[in-house]
N, C-alpha and C positions, 0 to 999 in steps of 0.2 A: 648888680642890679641893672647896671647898662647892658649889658648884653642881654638881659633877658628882654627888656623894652626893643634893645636892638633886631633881637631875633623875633619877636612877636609882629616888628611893623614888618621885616620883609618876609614873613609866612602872611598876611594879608597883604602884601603887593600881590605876590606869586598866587596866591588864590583867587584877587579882581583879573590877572592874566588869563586864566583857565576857563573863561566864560566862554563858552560856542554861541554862534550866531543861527537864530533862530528864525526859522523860516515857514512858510505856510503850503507846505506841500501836499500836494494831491484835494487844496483848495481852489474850487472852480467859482469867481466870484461875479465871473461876466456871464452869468445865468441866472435870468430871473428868475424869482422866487414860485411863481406857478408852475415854471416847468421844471417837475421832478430830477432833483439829481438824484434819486435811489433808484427809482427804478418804477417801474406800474405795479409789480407785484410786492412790494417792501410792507412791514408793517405799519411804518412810520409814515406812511398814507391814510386818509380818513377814507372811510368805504365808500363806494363809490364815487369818487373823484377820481377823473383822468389828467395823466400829465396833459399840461399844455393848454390846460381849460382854465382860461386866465377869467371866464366871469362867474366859475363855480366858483375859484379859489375867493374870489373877493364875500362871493356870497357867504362860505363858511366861515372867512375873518369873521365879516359882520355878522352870522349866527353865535360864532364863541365868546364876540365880544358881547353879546346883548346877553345871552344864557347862563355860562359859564366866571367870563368875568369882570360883569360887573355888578359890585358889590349891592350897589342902588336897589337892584332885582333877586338880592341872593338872598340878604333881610332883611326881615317882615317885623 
């Protein structure tokens, strides 16, 4: 019965060992938020919005936030 206790704690040492260090690669974080990291032509752009157009982006915040979501305006 000992050894199986024995053997069960050092197969959970040996498994907290085997953690890799986790990193955030191919994250560009010192880029604000209006200037597109996708790209001009990506989906994940609202239509007609250009990168780097920081008083459109705000305006579409503030249209999704008033539209979209907030509940206030959603029901009736």
């Amino acid at each position: 019965m000992k050894r199986l206790v024995l053997a069960g704690a050092v197969a959970m040492l040996l498994a907290a060992c085997g953690d890799k260090q986790q990193t955030a690669a191919g994250v560009k974080s010192d880029v604000p938020a209006f200037q597109s990291v996708t790209g001009p032509g990506s989906s994940y752009n609202a239509p007609g919005w250009k990168a780097g157009d920081k008083t459109a982006w705000e305006l579409q915040l503030k249209t999704r936030l008033q539209n979209g979501q907030n509940e206030y305006n959603r029901v009736k």
